[in-house]
N, C-alpha and C positions, 0 to 999 in steps of 0.2 A: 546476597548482594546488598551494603549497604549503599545510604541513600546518593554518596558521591558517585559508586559507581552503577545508578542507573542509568539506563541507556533513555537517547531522546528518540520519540518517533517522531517521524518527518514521511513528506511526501514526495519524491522527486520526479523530474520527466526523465523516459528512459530512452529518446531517441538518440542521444548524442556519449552513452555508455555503454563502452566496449566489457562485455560478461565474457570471462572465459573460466569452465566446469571442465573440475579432474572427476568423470566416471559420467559413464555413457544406463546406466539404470532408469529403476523407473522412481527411485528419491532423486536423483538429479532429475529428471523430465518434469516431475510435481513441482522440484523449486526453479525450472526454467518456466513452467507456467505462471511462477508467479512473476517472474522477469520479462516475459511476453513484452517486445518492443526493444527491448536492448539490443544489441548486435552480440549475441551468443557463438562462442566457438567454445565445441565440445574436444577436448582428448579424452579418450577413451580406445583400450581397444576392440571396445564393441558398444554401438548404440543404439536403443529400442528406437523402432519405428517414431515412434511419438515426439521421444528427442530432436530422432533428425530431422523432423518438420518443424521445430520450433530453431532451429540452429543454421548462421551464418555459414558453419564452415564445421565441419567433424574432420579431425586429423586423429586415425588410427593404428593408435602406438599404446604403448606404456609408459609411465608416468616415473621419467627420468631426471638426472637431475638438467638434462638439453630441454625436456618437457617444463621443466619448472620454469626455465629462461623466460617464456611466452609471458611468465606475469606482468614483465616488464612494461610489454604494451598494451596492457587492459587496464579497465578502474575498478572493475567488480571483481572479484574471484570467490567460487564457489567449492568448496572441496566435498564431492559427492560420491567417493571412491567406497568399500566394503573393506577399506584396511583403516583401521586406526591409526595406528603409528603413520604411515603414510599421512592421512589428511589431515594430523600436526604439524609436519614438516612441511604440507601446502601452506597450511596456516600462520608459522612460524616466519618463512619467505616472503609469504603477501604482507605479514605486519612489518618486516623487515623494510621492505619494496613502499611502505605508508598506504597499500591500497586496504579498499573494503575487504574484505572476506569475512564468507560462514561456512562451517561445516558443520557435517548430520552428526558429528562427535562433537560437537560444542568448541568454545578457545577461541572464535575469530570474536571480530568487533563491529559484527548487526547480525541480525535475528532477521528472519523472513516472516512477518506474522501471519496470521489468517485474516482472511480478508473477504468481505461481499459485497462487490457492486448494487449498488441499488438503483432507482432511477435518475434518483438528482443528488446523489450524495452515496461515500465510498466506508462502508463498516472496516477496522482494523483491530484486532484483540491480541494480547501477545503475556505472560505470563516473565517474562524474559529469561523465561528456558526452567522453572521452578516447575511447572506443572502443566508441558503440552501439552496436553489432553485437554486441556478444559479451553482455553480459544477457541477449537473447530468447535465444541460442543457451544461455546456462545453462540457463533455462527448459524447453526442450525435453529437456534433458537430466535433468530433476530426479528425473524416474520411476525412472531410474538411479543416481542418487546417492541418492536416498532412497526405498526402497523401502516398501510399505504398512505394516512393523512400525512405521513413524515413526510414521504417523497410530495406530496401536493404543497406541505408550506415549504421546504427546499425550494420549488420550482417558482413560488410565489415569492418569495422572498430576494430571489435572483432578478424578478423583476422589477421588483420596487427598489433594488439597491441604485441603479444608475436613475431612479426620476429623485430618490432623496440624496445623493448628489446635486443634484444641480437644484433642489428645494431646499440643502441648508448647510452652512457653508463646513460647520465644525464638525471635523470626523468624531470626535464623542460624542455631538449630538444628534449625528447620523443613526451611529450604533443602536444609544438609547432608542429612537425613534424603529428602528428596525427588531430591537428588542422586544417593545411595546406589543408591534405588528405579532409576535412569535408567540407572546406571550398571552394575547388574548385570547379568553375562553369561547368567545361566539364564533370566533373563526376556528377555533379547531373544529369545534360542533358545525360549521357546514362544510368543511372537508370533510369529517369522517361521514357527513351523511350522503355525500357527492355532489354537494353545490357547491361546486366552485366559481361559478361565476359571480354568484351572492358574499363568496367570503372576497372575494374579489373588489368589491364594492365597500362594502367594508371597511376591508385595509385602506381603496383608495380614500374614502371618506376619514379615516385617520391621519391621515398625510397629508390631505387637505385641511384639516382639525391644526394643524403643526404651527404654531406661531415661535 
């Protein structure tokens, strides 16, 4: 891929999109788990258990061209099917239709990456389709590369964001100022050692430092 056609990652909310997935398995059930909160409707004619607790509404049939119509009123489409040719022709329709779509055979336009919640902030890795394999494996690695002080200045950091609002007026010199706060070596050293309260001080004493 070159570099015009990288894809962007972004974050979106998934309350207000409508997902609907051709195949009722258990690679469609892994990428509805990563869609968890959308309004999911599975065709398939058959859905694993797991599916159909994560799904609005399962309609079981086969994936015809009356089944294709439905993409009309979704924003998502997932083509999760065991036929290739098939989850082109999803593919094909939803790019046709302007909606999202990805399939487990690649050709749609977004990728589902891997992903780890963490306390105060959300890991995403994605390879954009060159070499799966290696995202999940960053994932499992992340405890390692980022250790709990992450999630401590995350949480800290979220709180000094609305007191340096209203302590200075210039969003660049908010950032700096919050950069500063991130940047400092004695506060990572008493997060990592679990005084928080002490790095807490700290930062405030920084912010109050802020002319």
């Amino acid at each position: 891929m070159d570099e015009q056609g990288r894809m962007v990652p972004i974050l979106v909310a998934p309350e207000r999109l409508s997902t609907l997935f051709f195949g009722g398995g258990r690679v469609a059930m892994r990428k509805a788990e990563h869609l968890r909160g959308c309004g999911i409707t599975v065709v398939a004619e058959s859905a694993v258990p797991e599916l159909r607790s994560l799904a609005s509404a399962v309609i079981e049939r086969s994936v015809d061209d009356e089944a294709l119509s439905l993409i009309d009123g979704h924003d998502v489409v997932v083509a999760a099917t065991d036929d290739e040719s098939l989850n082109r022709a999803i593919v094909d329709k939803a790019l046709e239709k302007g909606k999202l779509v990805n399939s487990v055979h690649g050709g749609g336009n977004f990728i589902i990456p891997s992903t780890r919640r963490r306390g105060a902030f959300v890991l995403c890795a994605s390879t954009e389709g060159r070499a799966p394999v290696f995202p999940p494996f960053l994932m499992e690695r992340s405890d390692e590369l980022f250790d709990p002080a992450y999630d401590s200045m995350a949480e800290l950091l979220s709180e000094l964001r609305p007191i340096a609002r209203k302590k200075v007026p210039g969003q660049r010199e908010r950032a700096e100022l919050l950069r500063a706060v991130m940047r400092d070596e004695g506060i990572w050293s008493l997060l990592r050692s679990k005084r928080d309260d002490l790095a807490r001080e700290r930062a405030a004493a920084m912010m109050e430092a802020y002319r």
